[in-house]
C-alpha positions in Angstrom: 9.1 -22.5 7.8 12.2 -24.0 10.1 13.8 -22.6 12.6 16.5 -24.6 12.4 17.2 -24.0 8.7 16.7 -20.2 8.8 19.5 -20.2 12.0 21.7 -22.8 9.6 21.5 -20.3 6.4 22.4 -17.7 8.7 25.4 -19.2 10.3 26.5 -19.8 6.8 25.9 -16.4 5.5 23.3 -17.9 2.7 20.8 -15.0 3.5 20.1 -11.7 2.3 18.5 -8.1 3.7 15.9 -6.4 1.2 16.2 -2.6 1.2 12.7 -2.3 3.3 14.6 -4.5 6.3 17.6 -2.1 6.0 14.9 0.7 6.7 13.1 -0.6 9.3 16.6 -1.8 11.1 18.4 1.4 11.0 14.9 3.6 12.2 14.8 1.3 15.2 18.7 1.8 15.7 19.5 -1.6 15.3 23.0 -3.2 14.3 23.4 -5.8 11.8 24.9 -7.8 14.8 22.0 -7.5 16.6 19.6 -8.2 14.1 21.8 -11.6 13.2 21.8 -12.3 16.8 18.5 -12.7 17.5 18.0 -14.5 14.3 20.2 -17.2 16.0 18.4 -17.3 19.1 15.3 -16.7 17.5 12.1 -18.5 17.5 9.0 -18.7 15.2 5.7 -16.7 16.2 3.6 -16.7 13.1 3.7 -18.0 9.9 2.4 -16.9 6.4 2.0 -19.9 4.3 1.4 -17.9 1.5 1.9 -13.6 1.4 1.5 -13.5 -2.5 5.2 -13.8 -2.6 5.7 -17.0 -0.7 5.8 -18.6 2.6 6.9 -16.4 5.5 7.2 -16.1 9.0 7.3 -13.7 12.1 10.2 -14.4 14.6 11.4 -13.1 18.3 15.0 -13.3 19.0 17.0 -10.9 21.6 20.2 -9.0 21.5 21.3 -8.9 25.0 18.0 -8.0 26.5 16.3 -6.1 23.5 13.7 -8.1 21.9 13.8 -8.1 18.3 11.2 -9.2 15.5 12.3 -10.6 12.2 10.1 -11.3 9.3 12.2 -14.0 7.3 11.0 -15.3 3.8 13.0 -17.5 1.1 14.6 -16.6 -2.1 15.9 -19.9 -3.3 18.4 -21.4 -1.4 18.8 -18.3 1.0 16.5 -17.2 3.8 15.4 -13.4 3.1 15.6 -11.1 6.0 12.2 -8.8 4.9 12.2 -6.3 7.9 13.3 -6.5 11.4 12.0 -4.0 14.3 11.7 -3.6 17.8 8.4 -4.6 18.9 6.5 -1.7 20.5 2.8 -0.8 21.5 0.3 -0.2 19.9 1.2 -3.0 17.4 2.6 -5.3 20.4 1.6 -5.4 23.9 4.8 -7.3 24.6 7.3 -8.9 22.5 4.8 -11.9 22.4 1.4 -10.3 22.1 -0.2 -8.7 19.4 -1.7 -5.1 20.5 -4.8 -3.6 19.0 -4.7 0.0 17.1 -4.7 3.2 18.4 -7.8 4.4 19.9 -8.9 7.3 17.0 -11.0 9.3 20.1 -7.3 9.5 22.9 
């Protein structure tokens, strides 16, 4: 995927949230605006060639200071906005660095 085509269909409002984003955004407290922010300054960490549903990727953008990850996928012509979280341990170490799981004997 492109970064600079996922922030272009996002400045031009060709994107759309699935219900599991609007979840995960509103559990982590997040606005829309923040969410779209950091989509704009965002940039690509992963990417899923192929999930079974298409190519996808993994990005970090901030909201101020809050770091924010954004899994972003296509649905034709628009970018899809699949979740969006704040990145926190165990699963991250820092917004960069993928954590290992929970230790099942602390």
């Amino acid at each position: 995927m492109n970064i600079e085509a996922i922030k272009a269909k996002v400045r031009e409002n060709q994107y759309v949230s699935t219900h599991h984003a609007e979840i995960a955004r509103r559990a982590d407290e997040l606005t829309f605006a923040q969410v779209e922010e950091a989509l704009l300054n965002g940039e690509i960490l992963e990417e899923y060639p192929d999930t079974g549903r298409g190519e996808s990727c993994l990005l970090l953008g901030f909201s101020q200071e809050a770091p924010i990850h954004a899994v972003c996928g296509w649905r034709g012509e628009k970018v899809a906005l699949i979740t969006a979280y704040i990145p926190r341990p165990p699963k991250f170490i820092d917004p960069r660095t993928r954590g290992g799981e929970p230790d099942a004997n602390r």
